[in-house]
C-alpha positions as a Markdown table, in Angstrom:
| # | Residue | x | y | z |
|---|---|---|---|---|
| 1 | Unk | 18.4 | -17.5 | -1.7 |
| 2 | Unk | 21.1 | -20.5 | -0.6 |
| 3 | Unk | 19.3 | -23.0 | 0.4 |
| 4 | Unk | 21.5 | -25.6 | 1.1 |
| 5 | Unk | 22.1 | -26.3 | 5.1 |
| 6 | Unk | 24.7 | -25.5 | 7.3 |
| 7 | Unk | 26.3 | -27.5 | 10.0 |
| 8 | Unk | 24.5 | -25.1 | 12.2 |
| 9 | Unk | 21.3 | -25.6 | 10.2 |
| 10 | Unk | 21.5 | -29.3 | 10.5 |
| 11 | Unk | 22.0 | -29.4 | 14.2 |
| 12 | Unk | 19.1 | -27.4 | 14.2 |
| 13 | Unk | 17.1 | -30.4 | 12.2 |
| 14 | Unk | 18.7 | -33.0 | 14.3 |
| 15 | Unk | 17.6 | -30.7 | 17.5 |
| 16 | Unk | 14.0 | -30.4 | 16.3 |
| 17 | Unk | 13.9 | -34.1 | 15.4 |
| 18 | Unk | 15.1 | -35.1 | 18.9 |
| 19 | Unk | 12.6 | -32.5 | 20.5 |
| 20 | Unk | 9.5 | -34.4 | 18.6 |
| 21 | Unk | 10.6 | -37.8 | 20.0 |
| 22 | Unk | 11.3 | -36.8 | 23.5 |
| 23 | Unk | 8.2 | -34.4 | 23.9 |
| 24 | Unk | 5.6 | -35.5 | 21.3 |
| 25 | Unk | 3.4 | -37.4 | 22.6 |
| 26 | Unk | 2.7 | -34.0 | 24.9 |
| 27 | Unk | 1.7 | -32.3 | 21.9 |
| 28 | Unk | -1.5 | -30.9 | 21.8 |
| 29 | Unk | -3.9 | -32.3 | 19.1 |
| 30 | Unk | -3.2 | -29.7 | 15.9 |
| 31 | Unk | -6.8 | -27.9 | 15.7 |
| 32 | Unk | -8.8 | -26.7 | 12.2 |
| 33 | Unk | -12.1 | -24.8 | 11.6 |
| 34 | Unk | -10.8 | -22.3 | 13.5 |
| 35 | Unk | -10.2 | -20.5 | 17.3 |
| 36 | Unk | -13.1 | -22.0 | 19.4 |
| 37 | Unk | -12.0 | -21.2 | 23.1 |
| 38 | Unk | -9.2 | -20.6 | 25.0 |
| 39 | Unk | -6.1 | -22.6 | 25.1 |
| 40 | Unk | -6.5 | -25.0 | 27.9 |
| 41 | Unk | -3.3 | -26.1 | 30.5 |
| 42 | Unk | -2.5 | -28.9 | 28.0 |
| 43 | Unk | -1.9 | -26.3 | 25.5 |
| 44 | Unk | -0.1 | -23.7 | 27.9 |
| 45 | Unk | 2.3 | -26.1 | 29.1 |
| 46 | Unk | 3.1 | -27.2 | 25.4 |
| 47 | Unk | 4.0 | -23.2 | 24.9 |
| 48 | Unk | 6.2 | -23.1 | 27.3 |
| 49 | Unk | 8.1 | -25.8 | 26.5 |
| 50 | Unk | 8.6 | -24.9 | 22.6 |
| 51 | Unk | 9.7 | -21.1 | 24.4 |
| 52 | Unk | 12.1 | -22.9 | 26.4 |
| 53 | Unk | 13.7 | -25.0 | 23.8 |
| 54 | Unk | 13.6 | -22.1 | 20.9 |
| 55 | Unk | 10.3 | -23.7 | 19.2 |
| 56 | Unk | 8.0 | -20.8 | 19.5 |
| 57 | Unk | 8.7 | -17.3 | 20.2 |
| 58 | Unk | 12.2 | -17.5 | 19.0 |
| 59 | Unk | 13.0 | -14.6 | 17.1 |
| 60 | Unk | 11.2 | -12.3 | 20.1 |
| 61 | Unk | 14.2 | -10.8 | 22.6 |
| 62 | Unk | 14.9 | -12.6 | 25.9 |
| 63 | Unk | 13.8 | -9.1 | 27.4 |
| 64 | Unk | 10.0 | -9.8 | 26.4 |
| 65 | Unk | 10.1 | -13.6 | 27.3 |
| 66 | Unk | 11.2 | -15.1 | 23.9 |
| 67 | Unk | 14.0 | -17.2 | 23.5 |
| 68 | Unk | 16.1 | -15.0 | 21.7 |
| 69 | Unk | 18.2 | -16.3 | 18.6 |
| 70 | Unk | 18.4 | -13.6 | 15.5 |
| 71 | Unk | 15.9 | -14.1 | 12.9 |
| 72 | Unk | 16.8 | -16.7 | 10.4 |
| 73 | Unk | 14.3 | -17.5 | 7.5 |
| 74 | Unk | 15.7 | -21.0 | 6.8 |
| 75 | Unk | 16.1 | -21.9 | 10.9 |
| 76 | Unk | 11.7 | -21.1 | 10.8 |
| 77 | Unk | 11.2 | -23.1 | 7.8 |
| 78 | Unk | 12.9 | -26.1 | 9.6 |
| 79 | Unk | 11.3 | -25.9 | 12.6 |
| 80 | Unk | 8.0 | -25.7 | 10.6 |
| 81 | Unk | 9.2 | -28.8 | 8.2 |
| 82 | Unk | 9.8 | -30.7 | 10.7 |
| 83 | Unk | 6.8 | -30.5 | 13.3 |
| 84 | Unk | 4.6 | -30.8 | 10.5 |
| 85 | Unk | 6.2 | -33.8 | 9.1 |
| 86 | Unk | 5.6 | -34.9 | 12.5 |
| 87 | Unk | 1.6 | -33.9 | 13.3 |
| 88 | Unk | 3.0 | -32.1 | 16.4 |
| 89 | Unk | 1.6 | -28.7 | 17.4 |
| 90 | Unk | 3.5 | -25.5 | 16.7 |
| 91 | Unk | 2.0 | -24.0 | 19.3 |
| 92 | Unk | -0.6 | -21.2 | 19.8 |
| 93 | Unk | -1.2 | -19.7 | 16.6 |
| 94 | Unk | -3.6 | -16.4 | 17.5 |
| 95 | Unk | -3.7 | -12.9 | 16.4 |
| 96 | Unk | -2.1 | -11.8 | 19.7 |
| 97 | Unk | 1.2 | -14.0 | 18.8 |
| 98 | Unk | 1.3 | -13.6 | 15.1 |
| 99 | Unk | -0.1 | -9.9 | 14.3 |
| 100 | Unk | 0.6 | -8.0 | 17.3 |
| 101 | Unk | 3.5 | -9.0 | 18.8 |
| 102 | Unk | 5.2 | -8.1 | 15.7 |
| 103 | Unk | 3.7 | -5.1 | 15.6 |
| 104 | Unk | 4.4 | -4.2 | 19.2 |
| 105 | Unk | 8.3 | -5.1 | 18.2 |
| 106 | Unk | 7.7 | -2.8 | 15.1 |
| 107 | Unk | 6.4 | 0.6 | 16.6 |
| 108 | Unk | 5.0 | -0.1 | 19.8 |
| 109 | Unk | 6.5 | 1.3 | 23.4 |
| 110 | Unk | 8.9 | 0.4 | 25.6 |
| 111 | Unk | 6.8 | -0.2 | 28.2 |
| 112 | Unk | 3.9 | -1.6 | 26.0 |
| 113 | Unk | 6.1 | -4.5 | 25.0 |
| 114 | Unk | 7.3 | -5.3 | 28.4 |
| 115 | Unk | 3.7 | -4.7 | 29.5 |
| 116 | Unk | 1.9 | -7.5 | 26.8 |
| 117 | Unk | 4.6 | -9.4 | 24.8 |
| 118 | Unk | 5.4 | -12.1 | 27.2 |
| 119 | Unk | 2.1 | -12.8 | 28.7 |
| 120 | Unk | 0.9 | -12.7 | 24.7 |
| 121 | Unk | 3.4 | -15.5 | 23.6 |
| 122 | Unk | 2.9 | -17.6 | 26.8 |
| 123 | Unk | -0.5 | -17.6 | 25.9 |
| 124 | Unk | -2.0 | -16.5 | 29.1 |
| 125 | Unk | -3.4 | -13.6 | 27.6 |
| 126 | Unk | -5.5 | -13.8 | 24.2 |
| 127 | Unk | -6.3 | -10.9 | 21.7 |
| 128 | Unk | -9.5 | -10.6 | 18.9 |
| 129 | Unk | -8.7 | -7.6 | 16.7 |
| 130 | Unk | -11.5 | -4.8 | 16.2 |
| 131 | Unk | -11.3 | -4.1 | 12.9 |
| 132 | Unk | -14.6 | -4.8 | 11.1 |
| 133 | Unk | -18.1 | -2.9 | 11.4 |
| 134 | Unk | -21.0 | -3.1 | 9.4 |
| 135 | Unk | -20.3 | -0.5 | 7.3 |
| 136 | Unk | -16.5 | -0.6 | 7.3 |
| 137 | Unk | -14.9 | -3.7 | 5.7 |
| 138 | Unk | -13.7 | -3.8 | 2.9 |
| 139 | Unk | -13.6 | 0.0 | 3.4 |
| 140 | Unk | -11.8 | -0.4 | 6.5 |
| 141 | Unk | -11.2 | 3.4 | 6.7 |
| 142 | Unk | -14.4 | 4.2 | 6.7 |
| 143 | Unk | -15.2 | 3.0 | 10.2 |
| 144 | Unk | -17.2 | 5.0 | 12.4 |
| 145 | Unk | -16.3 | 3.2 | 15.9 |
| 146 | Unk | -15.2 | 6.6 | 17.9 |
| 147 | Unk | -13.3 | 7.6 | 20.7 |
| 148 | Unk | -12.8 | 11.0 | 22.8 |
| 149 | Unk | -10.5 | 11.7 | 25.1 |
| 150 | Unk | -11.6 | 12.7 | 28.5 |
| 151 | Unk | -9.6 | 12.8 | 31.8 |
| 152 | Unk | -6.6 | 10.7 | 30.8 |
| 153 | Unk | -8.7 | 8.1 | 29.4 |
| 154 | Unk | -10.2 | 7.4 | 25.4 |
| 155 | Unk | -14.2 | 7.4 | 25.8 |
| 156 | Unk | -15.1 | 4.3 | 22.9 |
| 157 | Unk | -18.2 | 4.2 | 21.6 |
| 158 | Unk | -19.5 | 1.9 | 18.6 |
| 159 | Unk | -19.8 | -1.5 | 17.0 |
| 160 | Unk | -17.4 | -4.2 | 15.4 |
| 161 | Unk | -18.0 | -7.6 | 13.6 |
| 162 | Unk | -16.9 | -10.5 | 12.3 |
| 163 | Unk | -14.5 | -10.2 | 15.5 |
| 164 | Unk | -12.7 | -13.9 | 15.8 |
| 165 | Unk | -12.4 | -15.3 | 19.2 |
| 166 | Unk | -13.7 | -12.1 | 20.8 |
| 167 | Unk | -16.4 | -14.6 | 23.1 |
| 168 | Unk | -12.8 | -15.7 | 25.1 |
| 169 | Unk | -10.7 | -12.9 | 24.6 |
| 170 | Unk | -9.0 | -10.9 | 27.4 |
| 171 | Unk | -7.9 | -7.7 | 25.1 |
| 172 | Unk | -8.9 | -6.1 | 22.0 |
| 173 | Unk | -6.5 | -4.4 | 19.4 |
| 174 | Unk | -8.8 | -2.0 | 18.5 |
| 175 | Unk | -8.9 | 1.1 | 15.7 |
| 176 | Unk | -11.5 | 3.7 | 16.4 |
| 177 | Unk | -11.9 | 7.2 | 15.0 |
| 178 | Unk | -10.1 | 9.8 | 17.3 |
| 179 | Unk | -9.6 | 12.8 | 14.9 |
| 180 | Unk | -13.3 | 13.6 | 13.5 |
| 181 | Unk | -12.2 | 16.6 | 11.6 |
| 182 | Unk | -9.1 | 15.2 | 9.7 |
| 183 | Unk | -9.5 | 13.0 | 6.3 |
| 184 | Unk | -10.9 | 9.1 | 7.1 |
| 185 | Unk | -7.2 | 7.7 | 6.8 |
| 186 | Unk | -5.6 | 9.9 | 8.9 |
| 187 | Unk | -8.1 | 10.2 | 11.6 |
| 188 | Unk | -7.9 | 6.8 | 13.0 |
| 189 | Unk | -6.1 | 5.7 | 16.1 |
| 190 | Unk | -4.9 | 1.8 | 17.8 |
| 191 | Unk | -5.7 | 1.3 | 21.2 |
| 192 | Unk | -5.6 | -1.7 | 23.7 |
| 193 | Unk | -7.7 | -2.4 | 25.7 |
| 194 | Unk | -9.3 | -5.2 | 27.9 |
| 195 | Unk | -12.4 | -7.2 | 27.2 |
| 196 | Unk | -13.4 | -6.8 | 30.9 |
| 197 | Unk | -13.7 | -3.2 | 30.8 |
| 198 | Unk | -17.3 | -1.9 | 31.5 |
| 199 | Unk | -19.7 | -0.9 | 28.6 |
| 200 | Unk | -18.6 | -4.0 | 26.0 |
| 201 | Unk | -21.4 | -6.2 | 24.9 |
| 202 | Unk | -20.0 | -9.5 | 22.7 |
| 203 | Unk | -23.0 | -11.1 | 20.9 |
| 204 | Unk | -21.7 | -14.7 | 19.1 |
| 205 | Unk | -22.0 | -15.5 | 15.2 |
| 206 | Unk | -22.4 | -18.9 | 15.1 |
| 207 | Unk | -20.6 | -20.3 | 11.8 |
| 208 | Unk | -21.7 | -23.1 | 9.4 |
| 209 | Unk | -19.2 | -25.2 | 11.5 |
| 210 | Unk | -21.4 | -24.7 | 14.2 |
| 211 | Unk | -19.6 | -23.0 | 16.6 |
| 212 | Unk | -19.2 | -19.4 | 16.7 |
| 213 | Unk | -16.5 | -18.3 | 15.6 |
| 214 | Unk | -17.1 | -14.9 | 15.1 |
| 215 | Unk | -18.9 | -12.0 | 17.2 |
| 216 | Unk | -20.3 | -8.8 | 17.0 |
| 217 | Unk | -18.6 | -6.9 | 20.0 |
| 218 | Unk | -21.2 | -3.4 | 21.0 |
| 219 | Unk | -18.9 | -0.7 | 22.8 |
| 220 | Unk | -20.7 | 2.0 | 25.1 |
| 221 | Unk | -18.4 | 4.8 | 26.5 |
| 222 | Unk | -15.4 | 2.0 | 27.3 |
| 223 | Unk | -13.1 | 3.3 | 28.6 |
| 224 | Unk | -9.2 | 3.0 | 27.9 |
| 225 | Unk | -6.2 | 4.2 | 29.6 |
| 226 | Unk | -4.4 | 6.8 | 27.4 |
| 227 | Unk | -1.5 | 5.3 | 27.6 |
| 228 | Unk | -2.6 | 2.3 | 25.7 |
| 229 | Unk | -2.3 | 3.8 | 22.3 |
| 230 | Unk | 0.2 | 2.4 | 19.6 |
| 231 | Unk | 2.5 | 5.1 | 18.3 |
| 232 | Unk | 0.0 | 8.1 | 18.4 |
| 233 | Unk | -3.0 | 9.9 | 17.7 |
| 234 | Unk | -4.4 | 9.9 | 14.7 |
| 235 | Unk | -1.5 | 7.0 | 13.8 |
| 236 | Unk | -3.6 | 4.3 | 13.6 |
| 237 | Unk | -4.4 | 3.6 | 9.8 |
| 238 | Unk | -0.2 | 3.2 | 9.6 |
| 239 | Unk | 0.0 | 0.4 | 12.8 |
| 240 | Unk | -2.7 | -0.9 | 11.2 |
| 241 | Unk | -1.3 | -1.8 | 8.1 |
| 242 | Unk | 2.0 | -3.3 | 10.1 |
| 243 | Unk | -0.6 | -5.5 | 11.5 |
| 244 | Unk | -2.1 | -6.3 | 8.3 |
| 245 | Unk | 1.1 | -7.1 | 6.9 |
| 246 | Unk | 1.8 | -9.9 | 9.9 |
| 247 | Unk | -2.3 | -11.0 | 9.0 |
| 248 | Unk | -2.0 | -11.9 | 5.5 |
| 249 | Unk | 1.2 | -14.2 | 6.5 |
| 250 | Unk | -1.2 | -15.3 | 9.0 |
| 251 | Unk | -4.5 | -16.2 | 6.8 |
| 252 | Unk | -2.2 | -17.6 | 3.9 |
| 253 | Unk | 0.5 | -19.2 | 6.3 |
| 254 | Unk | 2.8 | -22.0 | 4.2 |
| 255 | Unk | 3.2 | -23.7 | 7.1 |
| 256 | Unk | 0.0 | -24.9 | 8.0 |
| 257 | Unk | -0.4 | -25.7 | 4.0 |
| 258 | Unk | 2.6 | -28.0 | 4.7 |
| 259 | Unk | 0.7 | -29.3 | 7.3 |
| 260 | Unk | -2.6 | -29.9 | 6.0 |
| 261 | Unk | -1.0 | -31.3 | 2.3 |
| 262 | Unk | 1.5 | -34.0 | 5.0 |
| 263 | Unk | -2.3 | -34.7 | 6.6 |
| 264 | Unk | -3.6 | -35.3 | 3.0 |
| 265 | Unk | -1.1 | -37.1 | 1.8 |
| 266 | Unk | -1.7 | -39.6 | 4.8 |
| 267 | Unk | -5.6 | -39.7 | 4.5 |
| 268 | Unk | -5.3 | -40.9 | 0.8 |
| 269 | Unk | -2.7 | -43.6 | 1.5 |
| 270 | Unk | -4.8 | -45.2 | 3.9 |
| 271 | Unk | -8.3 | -44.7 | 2.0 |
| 272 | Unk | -8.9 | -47.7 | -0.3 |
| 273 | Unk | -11.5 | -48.5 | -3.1 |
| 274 | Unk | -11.9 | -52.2 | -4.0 |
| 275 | Unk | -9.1 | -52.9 | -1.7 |
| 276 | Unk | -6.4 | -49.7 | -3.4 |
| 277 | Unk | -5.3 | -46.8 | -1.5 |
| 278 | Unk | -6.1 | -43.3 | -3.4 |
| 279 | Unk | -2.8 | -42.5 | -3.5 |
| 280 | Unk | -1.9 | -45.6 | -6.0 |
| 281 | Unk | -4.8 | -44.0 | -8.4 |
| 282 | Unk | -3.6 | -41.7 | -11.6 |
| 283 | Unk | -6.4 | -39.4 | -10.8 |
| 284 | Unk | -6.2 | -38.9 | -7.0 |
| 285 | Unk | -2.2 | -38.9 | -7.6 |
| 286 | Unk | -2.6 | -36.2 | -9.9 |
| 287 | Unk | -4.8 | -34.2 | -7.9 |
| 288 | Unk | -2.8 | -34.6 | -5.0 |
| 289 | Unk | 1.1 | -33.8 | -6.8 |
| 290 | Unk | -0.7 | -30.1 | -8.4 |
| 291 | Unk | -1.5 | -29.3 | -5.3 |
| 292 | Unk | 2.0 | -30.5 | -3.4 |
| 293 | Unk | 3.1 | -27.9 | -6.6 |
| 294 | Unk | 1.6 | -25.2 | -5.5 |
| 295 | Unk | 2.2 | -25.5 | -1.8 |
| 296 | Unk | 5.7 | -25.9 | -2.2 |
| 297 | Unk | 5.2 | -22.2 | -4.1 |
| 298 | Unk | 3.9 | -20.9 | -1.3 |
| 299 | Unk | 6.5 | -22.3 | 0.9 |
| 300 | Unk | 9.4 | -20.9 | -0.7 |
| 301 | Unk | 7.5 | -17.6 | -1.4 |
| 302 | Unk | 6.5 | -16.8 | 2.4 |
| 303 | Unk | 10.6 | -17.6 | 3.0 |
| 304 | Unk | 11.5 | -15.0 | 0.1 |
| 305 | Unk | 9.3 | -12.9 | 2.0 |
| 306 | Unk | 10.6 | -13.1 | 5.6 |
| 307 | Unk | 13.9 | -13.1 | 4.1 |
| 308 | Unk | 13.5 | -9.4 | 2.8 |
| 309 | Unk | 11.5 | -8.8 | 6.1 |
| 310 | Unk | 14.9 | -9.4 | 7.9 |
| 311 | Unk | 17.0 | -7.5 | 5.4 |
| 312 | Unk | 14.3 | -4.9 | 6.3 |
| 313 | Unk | 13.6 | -4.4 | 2.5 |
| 314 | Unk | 9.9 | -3.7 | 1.2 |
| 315 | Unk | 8.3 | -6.4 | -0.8 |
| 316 | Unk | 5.4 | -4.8 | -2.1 |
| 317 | Unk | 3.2 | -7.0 | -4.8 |
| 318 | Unk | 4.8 | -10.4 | -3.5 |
| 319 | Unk | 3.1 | -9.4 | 0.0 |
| 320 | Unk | 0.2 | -8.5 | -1.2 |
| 321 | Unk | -0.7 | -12.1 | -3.2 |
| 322 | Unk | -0.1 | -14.2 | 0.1 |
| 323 | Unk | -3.8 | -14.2 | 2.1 |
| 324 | Unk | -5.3 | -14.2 | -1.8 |
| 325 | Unk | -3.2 | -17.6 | -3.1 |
| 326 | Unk | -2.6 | -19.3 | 1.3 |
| 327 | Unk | -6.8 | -19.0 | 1.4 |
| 328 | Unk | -8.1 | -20.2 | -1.7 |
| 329 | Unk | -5.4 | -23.2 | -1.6 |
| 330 | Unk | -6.3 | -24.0 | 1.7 |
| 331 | Unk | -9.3 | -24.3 | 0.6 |
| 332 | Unk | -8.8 | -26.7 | -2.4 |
| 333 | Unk | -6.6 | -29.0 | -0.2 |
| 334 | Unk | -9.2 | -29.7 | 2.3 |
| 335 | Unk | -12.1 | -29.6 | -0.9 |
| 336 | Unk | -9.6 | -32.5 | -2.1 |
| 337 | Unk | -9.9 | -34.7 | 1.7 |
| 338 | Unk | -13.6 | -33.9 | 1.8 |
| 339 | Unk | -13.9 | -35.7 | -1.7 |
| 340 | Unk | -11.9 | -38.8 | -1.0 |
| 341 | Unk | -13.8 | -39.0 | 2.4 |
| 342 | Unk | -17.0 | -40.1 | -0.1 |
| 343 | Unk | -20.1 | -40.9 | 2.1 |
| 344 | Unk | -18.2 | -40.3 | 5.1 |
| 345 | Unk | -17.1 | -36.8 | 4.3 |
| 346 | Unk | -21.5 | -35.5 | 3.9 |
| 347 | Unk | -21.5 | -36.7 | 7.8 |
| 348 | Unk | -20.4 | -33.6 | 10.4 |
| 349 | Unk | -20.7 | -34.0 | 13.8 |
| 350 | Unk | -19.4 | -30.9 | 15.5 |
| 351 | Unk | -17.6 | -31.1 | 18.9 |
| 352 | Unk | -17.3 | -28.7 | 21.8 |
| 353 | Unk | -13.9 | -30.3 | 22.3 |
| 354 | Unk | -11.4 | -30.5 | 19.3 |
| 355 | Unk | -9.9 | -33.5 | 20.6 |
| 356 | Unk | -12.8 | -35.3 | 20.0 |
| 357 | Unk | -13.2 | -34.6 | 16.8 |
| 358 | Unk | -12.9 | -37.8 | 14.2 |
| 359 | Unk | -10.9 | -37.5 | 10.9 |
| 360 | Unk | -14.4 | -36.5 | 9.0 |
| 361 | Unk | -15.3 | -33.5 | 10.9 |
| 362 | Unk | -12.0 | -32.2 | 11.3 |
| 363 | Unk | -11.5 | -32.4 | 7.7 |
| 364 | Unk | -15.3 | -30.9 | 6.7 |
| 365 | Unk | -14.7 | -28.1 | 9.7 |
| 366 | Unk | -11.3 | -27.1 | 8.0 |
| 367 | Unk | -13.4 | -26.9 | 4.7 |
| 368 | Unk | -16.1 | -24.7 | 5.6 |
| 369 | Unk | -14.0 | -22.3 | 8.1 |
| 370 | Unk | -11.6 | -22.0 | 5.2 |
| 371 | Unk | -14.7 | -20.8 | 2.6 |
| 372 | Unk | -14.7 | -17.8 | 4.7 |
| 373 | Unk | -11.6 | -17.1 | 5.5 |
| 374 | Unk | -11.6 | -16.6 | 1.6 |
| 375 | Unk | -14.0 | -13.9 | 1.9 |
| 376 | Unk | -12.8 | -12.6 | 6.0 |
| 377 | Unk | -10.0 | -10.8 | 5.9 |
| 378 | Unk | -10.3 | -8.8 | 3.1 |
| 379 | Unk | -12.4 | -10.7 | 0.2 |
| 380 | Unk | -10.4 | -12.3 | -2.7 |
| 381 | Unk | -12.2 | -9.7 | -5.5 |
| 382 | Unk | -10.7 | -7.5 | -3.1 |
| 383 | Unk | -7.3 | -8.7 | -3.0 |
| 384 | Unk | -7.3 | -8.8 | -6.6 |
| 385 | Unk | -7.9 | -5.3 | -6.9 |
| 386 | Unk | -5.6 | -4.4 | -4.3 |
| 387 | Unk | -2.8 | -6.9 | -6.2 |
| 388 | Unk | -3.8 | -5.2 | -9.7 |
| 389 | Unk | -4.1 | -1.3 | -7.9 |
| 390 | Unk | -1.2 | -1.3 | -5.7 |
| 391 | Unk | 1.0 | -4.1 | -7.1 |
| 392 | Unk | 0.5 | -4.0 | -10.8 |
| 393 | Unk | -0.4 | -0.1 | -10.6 |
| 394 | Unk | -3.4 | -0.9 | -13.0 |
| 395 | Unk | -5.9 | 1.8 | -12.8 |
| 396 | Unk | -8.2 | 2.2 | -10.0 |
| 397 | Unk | -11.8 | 0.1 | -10.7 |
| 398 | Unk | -14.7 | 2.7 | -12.1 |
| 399 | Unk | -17.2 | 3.3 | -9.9 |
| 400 | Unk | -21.0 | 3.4 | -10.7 |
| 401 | Unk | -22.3 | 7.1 | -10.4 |
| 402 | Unk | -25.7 | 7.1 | -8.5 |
| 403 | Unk | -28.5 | 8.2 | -10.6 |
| 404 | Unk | -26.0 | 7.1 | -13.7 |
């Protein structure tokens, strides 16, 4: 990959850079420990304003509401350089923007994207993603969530969990069994459908953070318009795993690493010990330049990646590493601020409001959301056996016989 800029690339810099000093004291403050309600008008008007200037939404068509430009992986990674340099917000960063949008441009309808991509990028409508039950995670397939199709309309009945943001969501992406009789993978279908509808019960998990993140979401003969099905019956297991793909660029996104390693970077410069900033000690330097080491792998990985994502070439086991390596380092970066917080970073005060939030919690909230996203979204012992199964083709893992 050429990495070097273009004239075109470097207006694009210079046009970023003049964005953030025009606009950026409208920014947003840039949220961590995860979703905890709706994006307020602050936030809205922020969206529309990176849409407008090509910010946010930029590789979606005109047609849906995005700005428009072809996709260009070094044109993202400036525009994420550069606002994260800066603090300012990249905008609304949910599952409706970054996992089904793309899928919706991938194998969804006509009318479907015409119908949800705009109002999904905008922000005015938000999306939780029923994938989870109790007995179905990280045997996805195995869910037992089912629908029935009855007078034009799918009949759901069932249980999720672990359901981010589901207490404030207005729609559900949701996969439910739909074929009974045909094998688990091939039985399951993707529907829409809104959180209003009659029958849905959302009961909150509260987290360690303290807010509750996570729900349980009860179904009881919901019902769903049959036209809000992605690709087919029976299809569901194959959009699923588009929307997979776009989720583990999510969970292990470079660019909030970027972020959070420019926001560490800054908390140990102005720490000091006996009157010396962190930084300007060998050990807290060293700690701080591994992990700048392996963020900047992960930044030029995740463009390797969306480079053969626009050449529309598979990339099989470098995919598959991205939520494993983006959650544990996550992790390890805020582990790092935690530690050179000292006696400050034991005290955690959680906010309702995430502006309110002082340098301490934010950092703490970041650390504990983070510890599960290493476990949500598909464990890490699972990821390693899906990276040593399916990317290394090692043999499948033995598996205890009862009785044995």
């Amino acid at each position: 990959m050429d990495l070097a800029l273009s004239e075109r690339h470097r207006a694009l810099q210079a046009s970023a850079r003049d964005f953030i000093a025009r606009f950026g004291p409208l920014s947003p403050p840039v949220g961590g420990g995860g979703g905890r309600r709706r994006p307020d008008r602050k936030a809205l008007d922020w969206q529309a304003l990176l849409i407008e200037h090509g910010f946010a939404a930029r590789a979606v068509p005109r047609r849906y509401g995005g700005y428009g430009a072809e996709p260009d992986v070094l044109d993202a990674a400036i525009i994420t350089e550069e606002f994260n340099r800066a603090g300012i917000s990249l905008g609304i960063q949910g599952q409706g923007i970054r996992m089904l949008v793309p899928t919706l441009l991938e194998v969804g309808t006509e009318a479907q994207r015409e119908r949800w991509i705009g109002p999904t990028i905008r922000g005015e409508v938000i999306w939780c993603q029923g994938y989870s039950e109790p007995e179905a995670g990280s045997d996805l397939a195995a869910l037992r969530t089912a629908a029935r199709l009855e007078d034009g309309q799918f009949v759901v009945n069932g249980q999720k969990i672990w359901t981010s943001s589901a207490h404030f969501a207005d729609m559900m992406f949701l996969l439910c069994r739909t074929e009974p009789d045909r094998p688990k993978h091939l039985g399951i279908s993707y529907l829409l459908l809104s959180m209003d509808s009659p029958g849905i019960e959302v009961r909150p998990l509260p987290t360690m953070t303290g807010h509750p993140t996570f729900n349980e979401v009860f179904f009881t003969d919901v019902r769903v318009p049959a036209d809000q099905i992605v690709l087919g019956r029976g299809e569901g297991w194959r959009v699923a795993n588009v929307t997979l793909k776009h989720e583990r660029m999510l969970l292990g996104d470079a660019g909030k690493l970027m972020h959070r390693l420019h926001r560490l970077r800054v908390l140990l410069a102005e720490t000091r010990v006996d009157g010396e900033p962190l930084l300007a000690k060998p050990v807290w330097r060293d700690r701080l330049m591994r992990l700048q080491g392996e963020v900047l792998a992960a930044k030029y990985h995740q463009m390797r990646l969306l480079g053969e994502a626009a050449r529309g070439e598979e990339s099989g086991l470098g995919l598959l590493v991205v939520k494993y390596y983006g959650s544990t380092l996550a992790w390890r970066l805020a582990a790092l601020a935690v530690d050179a917080l000292g006696e400050a970073g034991l005290v955690y005060e959680p906010h309702d409001d995430l502006a309110e939030d002082d340098a301490a919690t934010a950092w703490y909230a970041d650390w504990m959301y983070d510890l599960g996203l290493i476990i949500g979204g598909g464990s890490s012992n699972i990821q390693k056996n899906i990276i040593a199964e399916r990317g290394l083709g090692m043999p499948r893992e033995p598996k205890i016989q009862s009785g044995a």
